[in-house]
Steps between C-alpha positions, in 0.01 A plus 500: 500500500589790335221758423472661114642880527152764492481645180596928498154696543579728248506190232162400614222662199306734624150475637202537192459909508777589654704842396731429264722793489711366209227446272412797313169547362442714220132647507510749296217819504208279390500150718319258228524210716344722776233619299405203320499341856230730619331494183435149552365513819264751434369297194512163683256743788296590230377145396353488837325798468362374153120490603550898634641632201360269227132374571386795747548778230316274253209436691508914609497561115256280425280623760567854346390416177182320604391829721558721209382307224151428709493878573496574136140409485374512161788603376666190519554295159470837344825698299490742789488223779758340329773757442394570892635164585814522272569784667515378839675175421858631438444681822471187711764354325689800633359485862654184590792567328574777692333417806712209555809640405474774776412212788725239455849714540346665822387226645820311435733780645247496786474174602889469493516805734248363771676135491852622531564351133610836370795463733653243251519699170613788729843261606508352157707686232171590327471881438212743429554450094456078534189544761342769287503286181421166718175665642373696197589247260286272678192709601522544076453111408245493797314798365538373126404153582186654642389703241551223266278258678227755491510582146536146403154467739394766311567287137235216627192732495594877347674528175830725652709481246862727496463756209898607604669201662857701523334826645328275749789350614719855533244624742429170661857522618526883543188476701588140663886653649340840648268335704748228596756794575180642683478186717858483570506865663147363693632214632826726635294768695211300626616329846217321584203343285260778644756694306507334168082522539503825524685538147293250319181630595551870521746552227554256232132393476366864478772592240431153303108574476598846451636393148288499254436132516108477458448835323665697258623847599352662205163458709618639786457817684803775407568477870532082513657479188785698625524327806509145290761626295740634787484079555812350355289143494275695309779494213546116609156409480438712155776379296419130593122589341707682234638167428189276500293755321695676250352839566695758585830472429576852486514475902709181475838692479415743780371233769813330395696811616315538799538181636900484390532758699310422824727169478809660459368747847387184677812296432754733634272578822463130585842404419661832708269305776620187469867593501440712819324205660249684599245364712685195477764438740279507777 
């Protein structure tokens, strides 16, 4: 019985992943598919993070609010207890904003360091431009969604309304990407969590409390209120009360400035970074 003839290996397809030198692939300087491929992973990471960034700044807020508006004494229900409390509520809006929008990029970059994960954007044809918008853009909608939830908190029990809804949102996102671009160059020096710590105790909460975010400068000492305004979230923190408040928007246009420009600083440090690998690749 005669046997069928075996078929020429080089017409058999090839394996799934296999090299295909013949096929050309046209990428281009900004990989889209790339990007929106780690986009999605960080945003499907942060619906599992949902309580941490979403009900634990609430209930910090909250607990804020109660501790001040207690401490008032007598003041409270008065004009002067009042504007106290208006005064302190854009500022919590703006902690967790900003809070959150620093820790979720470093932890991210983190985590994938310590479980090898980083390994597979390195080998993928993802570059420092697609990774730098993936991880800020996300630590943004994490640190928006978070302020949101607190001011909508806010709504149930403390008339908060937005005097300047489009000057709120320029510094919400001015403020939101430098302490995402902030987390992003955490997340690629710290090495360990001991290191990562370190930076959110003894740097970004000093400089956040630091801010101007339970008392006005105007009542501080010469020496403190220079200090405060040497803060870039200072300018963050200030333009967001700008926005709720509607006083003072003679300063608007310079904490604007400030904070373009510690963006555009930030941004080209972290990306030269990322592009170098450093810290990265092993």
């Amino acid at each position: 019985m005669e046997m069928p003839a075996a078929g020429n290996a080089t017409d058999m397809p090839p394996p799934a992943g296999a090299y295909r030198p013949d096929r050309q692939r046209h990428l281009g300087r900004f990989n889209t598919l790339g990007f929106l491929t780690l986009l999605g992973r960080e945003v499907k990471r942060l619906r599992k993070l949902a309580m941490l960034f979403l009900v634990a700044p609430c209930l910090s807020a909250a607990l804020y609010f109660t501790v001040f508006e207690f401490g008032l004494g007598d003041r409270r229900d008065t004009p002067e207890g009042d504007a106290i409390l208006a005064f302190l509520v854009p500022g919590l809006v703006a902690l967790s904003l900003l809070t959150q929008s620093v820790q979720i990029p470093s932890f991210s970059i983190l985590y994938a360091k310590l479980e090898g994960a980083i390994l597979d954007q390195l080998m993928a044809p993802v570059g420092a431009a697609e990774m730098m918008a993936a991880y800020v853009l996300s630590a943004m909608a994490a640190g928006v969604a978070s302020g949101a939830t607190v001011w909508i908190g806010f709504l149930v029990f403390w008339q908060a309304p937005m005097a300047d809804p489009a000057l709120v949102l320029l510094f919400v996102v001015l403020g939101s990407s430098m302490m995402a671009t902030f987390g992003v160059l955490t997340g690629l020096i710290s090495m360990k969590w001991d290191h990562l710590s370190a930076a959110m105790t003894f740097v970004f909460t000093p400089l956040i409390f630091l801010s101007g975010l339970f008392a006005p400068v105007t009542s501080m000492p010469a020496v403190l209120r220079a200090i405060v305004q040497a803060n870039p979230i200072y300018y963050a923190i200030e333009g967001v009360r700008i926005g709720f408040l509607g006083q003072g928007q003679d300063q608007a246009a310079l904490a604007a400035l400030v904070l373009v420009g510690v963006n555009g600083a930030l941004l080209a440090i972290a990306a030269t970074l990322l592009h170098r690998g450093y810290r990265l690749r092993n």
